[in-house]
C-alpha positions as a Markdown table, in Angstrom:
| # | Residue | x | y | z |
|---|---|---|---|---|
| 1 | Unk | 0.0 | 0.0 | 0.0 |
| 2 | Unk | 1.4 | 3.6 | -0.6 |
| 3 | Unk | 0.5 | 6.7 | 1.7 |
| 4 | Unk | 0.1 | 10.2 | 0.0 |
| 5 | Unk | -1.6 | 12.8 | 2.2 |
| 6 | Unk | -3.8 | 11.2 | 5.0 |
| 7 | Unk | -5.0 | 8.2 | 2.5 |
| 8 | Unk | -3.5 | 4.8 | 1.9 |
| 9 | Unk | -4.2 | 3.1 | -1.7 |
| 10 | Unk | -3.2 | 0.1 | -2.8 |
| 11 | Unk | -0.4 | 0.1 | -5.3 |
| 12 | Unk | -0.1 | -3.0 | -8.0 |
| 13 | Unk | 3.3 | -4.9 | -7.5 |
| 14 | Unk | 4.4 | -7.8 | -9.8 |
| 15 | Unk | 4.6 | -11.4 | -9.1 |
| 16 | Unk | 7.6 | -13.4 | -10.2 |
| 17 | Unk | 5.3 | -16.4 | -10.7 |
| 18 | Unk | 2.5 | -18.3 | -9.7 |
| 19 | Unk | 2.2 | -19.4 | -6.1 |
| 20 | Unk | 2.6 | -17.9 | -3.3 |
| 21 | Unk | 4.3 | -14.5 | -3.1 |
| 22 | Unk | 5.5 | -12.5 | 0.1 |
| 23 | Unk | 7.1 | -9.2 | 0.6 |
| 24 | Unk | 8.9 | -8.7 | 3.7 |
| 25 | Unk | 10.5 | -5.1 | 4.4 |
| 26 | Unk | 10.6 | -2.0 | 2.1 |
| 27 | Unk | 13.1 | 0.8 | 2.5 |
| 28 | Unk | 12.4 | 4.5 | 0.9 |
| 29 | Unk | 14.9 | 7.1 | 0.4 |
| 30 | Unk | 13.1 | 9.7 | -1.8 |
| 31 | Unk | 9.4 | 9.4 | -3.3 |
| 32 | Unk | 11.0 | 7.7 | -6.4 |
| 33 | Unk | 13.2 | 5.4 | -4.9 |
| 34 | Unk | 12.0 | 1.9 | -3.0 |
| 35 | Unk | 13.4 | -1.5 | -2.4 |
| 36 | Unk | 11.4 | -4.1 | -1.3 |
| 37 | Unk | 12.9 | -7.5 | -0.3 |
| 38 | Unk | 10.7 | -11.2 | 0.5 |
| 39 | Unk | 10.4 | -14.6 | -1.7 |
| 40 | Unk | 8.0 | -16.6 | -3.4 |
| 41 | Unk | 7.1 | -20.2 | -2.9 |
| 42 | Unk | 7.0 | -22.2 | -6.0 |
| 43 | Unk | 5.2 | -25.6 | -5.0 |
| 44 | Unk | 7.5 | -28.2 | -5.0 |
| 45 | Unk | 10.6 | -26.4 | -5.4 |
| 46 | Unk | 10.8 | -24.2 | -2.0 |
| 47 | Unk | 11.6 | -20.7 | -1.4 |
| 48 | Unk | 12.9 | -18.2 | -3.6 |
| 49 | Unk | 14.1 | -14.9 | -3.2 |
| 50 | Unk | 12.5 | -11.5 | -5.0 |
| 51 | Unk | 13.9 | -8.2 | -4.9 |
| 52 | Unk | 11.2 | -5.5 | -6.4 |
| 53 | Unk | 12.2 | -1.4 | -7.0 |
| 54 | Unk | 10.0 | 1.1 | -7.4 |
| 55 | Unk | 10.5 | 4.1 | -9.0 |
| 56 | Unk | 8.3 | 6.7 | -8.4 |
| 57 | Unk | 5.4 | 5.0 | -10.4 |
| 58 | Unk | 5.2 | 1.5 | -10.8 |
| 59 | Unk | 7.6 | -1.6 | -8.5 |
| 60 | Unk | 9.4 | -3.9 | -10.8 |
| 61 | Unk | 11.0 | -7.0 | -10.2 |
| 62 | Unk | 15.3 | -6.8 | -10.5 |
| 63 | Unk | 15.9 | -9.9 | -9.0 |
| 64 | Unk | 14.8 | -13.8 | -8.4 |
| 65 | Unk | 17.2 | -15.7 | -7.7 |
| 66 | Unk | 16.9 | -19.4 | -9.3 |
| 67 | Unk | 18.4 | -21.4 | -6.7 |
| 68 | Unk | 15.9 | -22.8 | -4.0 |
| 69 | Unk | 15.0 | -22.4 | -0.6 |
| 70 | Unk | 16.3 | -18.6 | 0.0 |
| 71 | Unk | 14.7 | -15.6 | 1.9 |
| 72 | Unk | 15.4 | -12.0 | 1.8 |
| 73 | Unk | 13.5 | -10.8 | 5.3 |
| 74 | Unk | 14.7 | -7.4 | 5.9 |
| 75 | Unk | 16.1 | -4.5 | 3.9 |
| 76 | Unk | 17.7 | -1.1 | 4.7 |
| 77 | Unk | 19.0 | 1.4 | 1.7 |
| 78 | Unk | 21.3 | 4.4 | 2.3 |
| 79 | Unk | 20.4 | 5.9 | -1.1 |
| 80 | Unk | 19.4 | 4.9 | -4.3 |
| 81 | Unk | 23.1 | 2.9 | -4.8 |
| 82 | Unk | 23.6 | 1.8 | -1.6 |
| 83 | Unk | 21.0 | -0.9 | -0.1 |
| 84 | Unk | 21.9 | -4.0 | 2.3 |
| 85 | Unk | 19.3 | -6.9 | 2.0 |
| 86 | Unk | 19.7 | -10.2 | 4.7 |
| 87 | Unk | 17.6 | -13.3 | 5.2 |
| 88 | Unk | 19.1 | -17.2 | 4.9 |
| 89 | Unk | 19.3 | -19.7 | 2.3 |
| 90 | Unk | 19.8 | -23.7 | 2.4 |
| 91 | Unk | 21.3 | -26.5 | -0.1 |
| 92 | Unk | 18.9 | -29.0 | -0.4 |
| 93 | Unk | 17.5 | -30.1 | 3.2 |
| 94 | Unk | 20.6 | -29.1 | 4.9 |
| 95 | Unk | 20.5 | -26.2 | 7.7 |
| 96 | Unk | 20.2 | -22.4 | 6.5 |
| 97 | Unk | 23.0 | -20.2 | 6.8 |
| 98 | Unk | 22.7 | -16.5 | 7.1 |
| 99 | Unk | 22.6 | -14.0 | 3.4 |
| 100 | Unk | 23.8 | -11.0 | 3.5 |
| 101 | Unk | 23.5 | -9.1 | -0.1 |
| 102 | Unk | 24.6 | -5.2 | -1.4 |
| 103 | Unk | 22.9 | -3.4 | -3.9 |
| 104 | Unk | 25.1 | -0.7 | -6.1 |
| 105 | Unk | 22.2 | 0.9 | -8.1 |
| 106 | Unk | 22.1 | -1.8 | -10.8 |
| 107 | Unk | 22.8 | -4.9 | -9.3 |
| 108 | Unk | 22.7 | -7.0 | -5.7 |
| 109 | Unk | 25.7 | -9.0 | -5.0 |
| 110 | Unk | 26.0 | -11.8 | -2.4 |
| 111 | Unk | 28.8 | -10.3 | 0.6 |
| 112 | Unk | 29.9 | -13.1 | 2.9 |
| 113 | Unk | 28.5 | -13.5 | 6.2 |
| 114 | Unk | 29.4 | -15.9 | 9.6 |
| 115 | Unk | 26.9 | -18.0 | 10.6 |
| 116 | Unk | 26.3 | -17.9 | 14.2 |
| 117 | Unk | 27.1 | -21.2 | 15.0 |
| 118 | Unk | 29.0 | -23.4 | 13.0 |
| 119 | Unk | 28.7 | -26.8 | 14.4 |
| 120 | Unk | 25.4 | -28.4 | 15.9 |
| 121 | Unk | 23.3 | -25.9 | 14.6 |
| 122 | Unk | 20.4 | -26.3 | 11.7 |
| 123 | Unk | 19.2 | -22.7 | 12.1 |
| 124 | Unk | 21.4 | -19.4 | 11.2 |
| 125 | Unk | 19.0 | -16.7 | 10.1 |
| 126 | Unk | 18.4 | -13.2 | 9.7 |
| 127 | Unk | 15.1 | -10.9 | 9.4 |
| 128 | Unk | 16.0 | -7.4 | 10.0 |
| 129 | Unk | 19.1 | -5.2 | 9.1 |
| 130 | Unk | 19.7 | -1.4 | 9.7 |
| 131 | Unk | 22.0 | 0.9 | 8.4 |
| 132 | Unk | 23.7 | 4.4 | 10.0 |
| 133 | Unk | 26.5 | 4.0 | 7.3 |
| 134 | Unk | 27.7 | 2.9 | 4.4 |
| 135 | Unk | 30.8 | 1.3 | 7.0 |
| 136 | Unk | 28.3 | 1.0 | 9.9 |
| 137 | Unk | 25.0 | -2.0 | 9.5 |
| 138 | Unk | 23.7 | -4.2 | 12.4 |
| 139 | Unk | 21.4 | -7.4 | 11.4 |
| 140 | Unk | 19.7 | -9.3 | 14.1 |
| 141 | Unk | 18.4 | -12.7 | 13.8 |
| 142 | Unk | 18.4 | -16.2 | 15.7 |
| 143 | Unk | 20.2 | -19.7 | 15.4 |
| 144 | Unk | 19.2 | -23.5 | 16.9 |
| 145 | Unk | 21.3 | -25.9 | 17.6 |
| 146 | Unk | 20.2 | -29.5 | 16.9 |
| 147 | Unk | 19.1 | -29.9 | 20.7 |
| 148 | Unk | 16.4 | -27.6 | 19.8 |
| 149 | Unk | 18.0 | -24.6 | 22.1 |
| 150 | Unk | 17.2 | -21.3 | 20.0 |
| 151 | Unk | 19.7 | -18.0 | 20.7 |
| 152 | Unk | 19.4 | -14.3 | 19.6 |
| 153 | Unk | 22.0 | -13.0 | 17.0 |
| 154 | Unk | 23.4 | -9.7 | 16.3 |
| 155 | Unk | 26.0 | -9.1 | 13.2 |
| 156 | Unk | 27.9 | -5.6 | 12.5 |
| 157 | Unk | 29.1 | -4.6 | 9.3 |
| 158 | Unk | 32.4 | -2.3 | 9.6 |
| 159 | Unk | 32.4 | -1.3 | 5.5 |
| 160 | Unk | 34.5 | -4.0 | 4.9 |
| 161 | Unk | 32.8 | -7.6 | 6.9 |
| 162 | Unk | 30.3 | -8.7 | 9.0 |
| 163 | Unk | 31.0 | -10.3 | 12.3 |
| 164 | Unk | 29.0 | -11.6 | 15.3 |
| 165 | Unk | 28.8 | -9.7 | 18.0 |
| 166 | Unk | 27.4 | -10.6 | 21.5 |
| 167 | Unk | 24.0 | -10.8 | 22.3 |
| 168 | Unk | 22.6 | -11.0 | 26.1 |
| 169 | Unk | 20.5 | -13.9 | 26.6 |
| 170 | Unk | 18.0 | -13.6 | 29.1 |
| 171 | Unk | 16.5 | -16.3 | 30.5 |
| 172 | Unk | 16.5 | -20.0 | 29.6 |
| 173 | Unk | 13.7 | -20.1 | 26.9 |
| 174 | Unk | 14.2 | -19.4 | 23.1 |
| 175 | Unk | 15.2 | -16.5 | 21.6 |
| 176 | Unk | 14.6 | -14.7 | 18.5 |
| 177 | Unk | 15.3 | -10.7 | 17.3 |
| 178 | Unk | 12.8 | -9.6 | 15.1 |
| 179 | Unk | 13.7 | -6.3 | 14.3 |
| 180 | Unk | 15.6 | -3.6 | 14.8 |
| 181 | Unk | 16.5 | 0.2 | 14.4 |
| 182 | Unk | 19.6 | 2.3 | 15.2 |
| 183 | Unk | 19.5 | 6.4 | 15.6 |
| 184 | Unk | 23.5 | 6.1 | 15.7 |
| 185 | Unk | 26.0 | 3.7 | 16.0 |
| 186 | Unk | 25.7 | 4.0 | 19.4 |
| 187 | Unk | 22.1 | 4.1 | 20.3 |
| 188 | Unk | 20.2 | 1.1 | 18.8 |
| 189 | Unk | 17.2 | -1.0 | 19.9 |
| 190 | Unk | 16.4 | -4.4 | 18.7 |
| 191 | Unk | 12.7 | -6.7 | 19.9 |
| 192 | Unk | 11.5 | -9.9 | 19.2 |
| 193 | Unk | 10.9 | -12.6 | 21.7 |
């Protein structure tokens, strides 16, 4: 839906194909500029990631990406060339491992990310990711391990990788960030449950 004075309207926005179709975050810099991130769920073949821009008019689709089982769930742009995307992907039936893409104003390109746990674990994911900078992201998410134990996750991009970063864990239940929003680089909050 798109907002202009007090009135919300709905606003047409392509499907990549037939199934089912989800967009999960959008991020605006100017009236004509939008990116909006989720995946589409082609029966029988899994997840697959869309990327759709709008440009002051009409959203178009710049990106589904082929392979299977892969989710874009959050998505934060600078400006019109600088954009950071996250979600996870999987091979086959093995565990998901955290996505982290960049888009330059034509293109997205993968940029490597750590998984939050590297051994015993069959979830890494991430659903929200904010940037203050072009050298300065945070991307919150969650990861299992195979005893069913779930754990918060927080990554920081520095302009040139991502790392883990701690995460407080309160409590002995599982944990999940949802979201997550940062005035500075110093102030930020993050929810989820």
């Amino acid at each position: 839906e798109q907002k202009s004075g007090s009135t919300w309207t709905l606003v047409h926005s392509p499907n990549p194909s037939s199934g089912q179709n989800q967009l999960e975050s959008v991020s605006c810099v100017t009236k004509r500029f939008c990116i909006a991130v989720g995946q589409n769920l082609i029966e029988g073949h899994g997840w697959r990631k869309i990327t759709e821009v709008w440009n002051g008019k009409s959203w178009k689709i710049v990106d589904a990406w082929p392979t299977t089982f892969a989710r874009l769930q959050g998505v934060s742009c600078l400006s019109s060339r600088y954009c950071t995307a996250v979600g996870y992907y999987a091979i086959g039936k093995g565990p998901t491992s955290t996505l982290i893409e960049q888009w330059d104003g034509g293109k997205w390109s993968i940029v490597p990310s750590p998984n939050f746990a590297v051994t015993d674990a069959f979830i890494n994911e991430l659903n929200a990711v904010t940037c203050v900078a072009a050298t300065d992201c945070f991307a919150v998410g969650e990861f299992a391990l195979m005893n069913n134990r779930q754990f918060a996750g927080i990554e920081r991009w520095n302009g040139t990788l991502w790392k883990v970063v701690s995460s407080p864990s309160p409590g002995t239940g599982n944990l999940t960030l949802a979201s997550v929003s940062c005035a500075n680089a110093h102030m930020c909050f993050a929810d989820g449950d």
